[in-house]
C-alpha positions in Angstrom: 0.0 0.0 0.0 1.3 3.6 -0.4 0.2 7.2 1.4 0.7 10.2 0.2 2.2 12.6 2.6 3.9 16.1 2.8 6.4 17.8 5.6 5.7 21.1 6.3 8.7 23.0 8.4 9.4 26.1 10.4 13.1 26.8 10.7 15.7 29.1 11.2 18.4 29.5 9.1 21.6 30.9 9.9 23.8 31.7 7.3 27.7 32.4 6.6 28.9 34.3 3.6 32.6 33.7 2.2 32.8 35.5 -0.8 29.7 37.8 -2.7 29.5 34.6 -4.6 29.5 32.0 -2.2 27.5 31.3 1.3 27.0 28.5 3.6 24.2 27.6 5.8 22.5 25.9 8.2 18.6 25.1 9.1 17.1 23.6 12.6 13.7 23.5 13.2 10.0 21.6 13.6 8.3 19.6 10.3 4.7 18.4 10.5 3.6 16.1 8.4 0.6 16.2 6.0 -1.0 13.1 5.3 -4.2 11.8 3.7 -4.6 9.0 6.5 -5.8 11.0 9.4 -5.1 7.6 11.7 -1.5 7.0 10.7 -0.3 8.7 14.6 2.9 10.3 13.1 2.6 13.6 12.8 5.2 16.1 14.3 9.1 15.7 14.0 12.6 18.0 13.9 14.4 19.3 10.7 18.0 19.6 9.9 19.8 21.0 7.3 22.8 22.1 5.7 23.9 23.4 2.2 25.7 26.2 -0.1 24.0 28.5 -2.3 26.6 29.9 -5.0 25.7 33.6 -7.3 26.3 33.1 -10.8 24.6 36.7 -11.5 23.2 39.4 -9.1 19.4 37.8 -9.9 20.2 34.1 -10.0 22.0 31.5 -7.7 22.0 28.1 -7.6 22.1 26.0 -4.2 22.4 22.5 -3.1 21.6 21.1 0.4 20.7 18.1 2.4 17.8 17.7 5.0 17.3 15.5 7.6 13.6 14.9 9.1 13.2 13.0 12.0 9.4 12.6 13.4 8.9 12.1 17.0 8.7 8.6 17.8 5.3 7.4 19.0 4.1 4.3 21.1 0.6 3.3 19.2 -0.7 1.5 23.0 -2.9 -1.7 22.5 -5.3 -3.1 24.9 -6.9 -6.6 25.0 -9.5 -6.8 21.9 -12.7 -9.0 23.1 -13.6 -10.9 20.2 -17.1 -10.4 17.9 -17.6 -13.7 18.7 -18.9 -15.3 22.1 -16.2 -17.9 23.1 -13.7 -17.0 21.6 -11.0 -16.1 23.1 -9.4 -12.4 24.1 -6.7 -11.5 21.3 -3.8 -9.5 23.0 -2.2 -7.1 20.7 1.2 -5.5 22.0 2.2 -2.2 21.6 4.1 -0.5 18.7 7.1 1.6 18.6 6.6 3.7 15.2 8.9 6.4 14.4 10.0 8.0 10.3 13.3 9.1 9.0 13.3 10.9 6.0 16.6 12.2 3.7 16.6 14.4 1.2 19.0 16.3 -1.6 17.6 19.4 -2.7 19.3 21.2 -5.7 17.3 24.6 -6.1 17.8 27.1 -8.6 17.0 30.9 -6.7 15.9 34.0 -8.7 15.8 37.3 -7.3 12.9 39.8 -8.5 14.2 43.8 -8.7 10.8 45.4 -7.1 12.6 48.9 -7.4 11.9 49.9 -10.7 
């Protein structure tokens, strides 16, 4: 089976500038995650990021980073399930540890518009 999902983030971003052509930088913040299966209990998780963006003019720049999303792990607690059926016995269902790791390479291309004209 699949599921679609989306991560959402708030971050901050420091960033350090070597040359007028070249900078560095750095991301840490929350994700949440958007997802069409309202009972899959993931849901919230941590960003981290790093990457370089470099100028090739004053309007365009290309960058390349890599993120790391880590979503909260999450203990999905199970109780005793009485059966439909009478005599049957009580199924026990233990509990689950579920937790979602999630790399990524982004390679962005950045134009800047001049709003001063």
């Amino acid at each position: 089976s699949s599921l679609n999902v989306s991560l959402h983030s708030i971050y901050l971003k420091p960033s350090l500038s070597f040359s007028d052509k070249f900078l560095t930088f750095f991301k840490i913040g929350l994700c949440v995650l958007n997802k069409e299966d309202k009972s899959f209990i993931l849901d919230r998780g941590s960003i981290l990021s790093a990457g370089f963006e470099y100028a090739i003019n004053e309007k365009l720049s290309f960058g390349l980073s890599h993120s790391f999303y880590n979503l909260f792990d999450e203990v999905k607690k199970s109780s005793d399930m009485p059966s439909n059926f009478p005599g049957l016995p009580i199924i026990s269902v233990s509990d689950t540890e579920n937790d979602l790791e999630y790399n990524k390479i982004g390679l962005s291309i950045i134009y800047g518009f001049d709003f001063s004209k």
